[in-house]
C-alpha positions as CSV (number, residue, x, y, z in Angstrom):
1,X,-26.5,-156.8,-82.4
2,X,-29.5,-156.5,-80.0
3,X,-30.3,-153.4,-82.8
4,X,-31.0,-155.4,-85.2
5,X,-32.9,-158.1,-83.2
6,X,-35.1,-155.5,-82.3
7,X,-35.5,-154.7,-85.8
8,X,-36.8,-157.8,-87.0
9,X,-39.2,-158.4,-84.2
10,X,-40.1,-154.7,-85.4
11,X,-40.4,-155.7,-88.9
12,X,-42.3,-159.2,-87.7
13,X,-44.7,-156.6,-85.9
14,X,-45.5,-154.6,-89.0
15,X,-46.3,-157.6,-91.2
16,X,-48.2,-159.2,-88.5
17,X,-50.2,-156.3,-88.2
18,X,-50.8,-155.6,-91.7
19,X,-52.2,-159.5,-92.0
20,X,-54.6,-159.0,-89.3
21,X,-55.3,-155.6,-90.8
22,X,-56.3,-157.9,-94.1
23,X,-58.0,-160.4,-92.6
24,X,-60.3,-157.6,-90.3
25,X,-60.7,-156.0,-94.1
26,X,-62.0,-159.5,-95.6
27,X,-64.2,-160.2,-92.4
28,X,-65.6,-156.1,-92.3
29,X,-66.3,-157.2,-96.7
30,X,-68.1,-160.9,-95.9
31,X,-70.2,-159.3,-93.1
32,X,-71.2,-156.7,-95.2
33,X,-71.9,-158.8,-97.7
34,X,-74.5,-160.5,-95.4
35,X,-76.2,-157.5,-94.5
36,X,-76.9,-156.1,-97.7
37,X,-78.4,-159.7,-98.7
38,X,-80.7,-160.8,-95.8
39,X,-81.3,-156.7,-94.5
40,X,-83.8,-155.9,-97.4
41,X,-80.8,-153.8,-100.2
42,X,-80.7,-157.2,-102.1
43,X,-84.1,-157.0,-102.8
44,X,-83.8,-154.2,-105.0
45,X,-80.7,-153.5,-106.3
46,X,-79.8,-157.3,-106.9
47,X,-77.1,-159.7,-106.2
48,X,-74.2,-158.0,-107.9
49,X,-75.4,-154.3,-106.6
50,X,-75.9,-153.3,-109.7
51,X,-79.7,-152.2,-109.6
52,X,-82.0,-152.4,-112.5
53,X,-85.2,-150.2,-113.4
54,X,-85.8,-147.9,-111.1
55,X,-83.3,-149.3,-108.6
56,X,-79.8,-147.5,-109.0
57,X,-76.5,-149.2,-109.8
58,X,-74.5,-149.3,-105.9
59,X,-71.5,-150.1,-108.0
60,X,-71.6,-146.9,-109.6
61,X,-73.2,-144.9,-106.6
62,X,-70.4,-146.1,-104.4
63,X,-67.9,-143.9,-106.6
64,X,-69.6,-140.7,-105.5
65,X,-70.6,-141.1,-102.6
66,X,-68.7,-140.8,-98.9
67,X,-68.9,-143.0,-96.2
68,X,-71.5,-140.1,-94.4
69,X,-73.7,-139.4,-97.5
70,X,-73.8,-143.5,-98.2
71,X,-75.0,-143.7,-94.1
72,X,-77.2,-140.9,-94.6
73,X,-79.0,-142.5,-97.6
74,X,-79.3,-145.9,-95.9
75,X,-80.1,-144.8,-92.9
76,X,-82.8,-141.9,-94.3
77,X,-84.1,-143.0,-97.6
78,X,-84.0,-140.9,-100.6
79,X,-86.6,-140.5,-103.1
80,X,-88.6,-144.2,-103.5
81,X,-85.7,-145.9,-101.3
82,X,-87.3,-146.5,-97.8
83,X,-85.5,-145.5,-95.0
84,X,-83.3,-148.4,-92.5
85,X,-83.1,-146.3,-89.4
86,X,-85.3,-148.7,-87.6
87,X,-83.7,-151.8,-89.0
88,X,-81.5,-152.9,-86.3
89,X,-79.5,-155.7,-88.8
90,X,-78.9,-152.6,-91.3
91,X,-77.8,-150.0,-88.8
92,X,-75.5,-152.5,-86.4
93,X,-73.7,-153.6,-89.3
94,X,-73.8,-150.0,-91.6
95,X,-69.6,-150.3,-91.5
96,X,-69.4,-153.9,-92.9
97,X,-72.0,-153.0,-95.4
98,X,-70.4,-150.0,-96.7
99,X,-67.1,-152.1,-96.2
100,X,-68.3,-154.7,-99.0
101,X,-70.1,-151.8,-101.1
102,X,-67.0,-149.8,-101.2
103,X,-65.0,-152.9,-102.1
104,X,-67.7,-153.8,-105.1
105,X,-67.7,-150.0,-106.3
106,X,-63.9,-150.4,-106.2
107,X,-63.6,-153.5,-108.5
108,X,-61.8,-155.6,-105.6
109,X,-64.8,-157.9,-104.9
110,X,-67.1,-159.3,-108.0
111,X,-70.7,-160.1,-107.8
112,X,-73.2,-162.5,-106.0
113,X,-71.8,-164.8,-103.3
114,X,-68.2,-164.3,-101.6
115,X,-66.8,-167.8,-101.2
């Protein structure tokens, strides 16, 4: 009996873990979200992240690009895209914004403002 009591408090564990493993996924996705429009990448590439003119498509990017090469970029530059390094919003918050990036590249999170 005391088997399958700890069972269940195991099994209460595992979902209460995965919910807080949600909700640290929507917070990482909103904070990112807030980076990328007050640290300067909504400027150019637009509300949704899907660029225009000269500015690439993120959406798109995101589906080639690794975590490293994405943090590289950002934190570099490449080509006519300046580089963040010195931006201390944009390099604090790198995780969340590739966090949100990731999940727009990925289809799980539309366009413009997260409610």
């Amino acid at each position: 009996m005391s088997k399958k009591i700890i069972t269940a408090v195991g099994a209460g564990a595992v979902l209460l873990f995965a919910a807080q493993s949600a909700f640290a996924v929507e917070e990482a996705i909103s904070k990112g979200r807030k980076v990328y429009e007050r640290g300067g990448c909504e400027a150019c590439h637009g509300p949704g992240a899907e660029g225009g003119g000269a500015f690439p498509n993120l959406v798109n990017g995101l589906k080639a690009l690794s975590k490293e090469q994405f943090a590289a970029t950002v934190t570099n530059g490449k080509g006519a895209m300046r580089a963040f390094k010195d931006n201390k919003m944009v390099m604090d918050g790198m995780d969340n914004l590739y966090a949100y990036l990731k999940a727009r590249s990925d289809g799980t999170v539309p366009g413009g403002k997260l409610e």
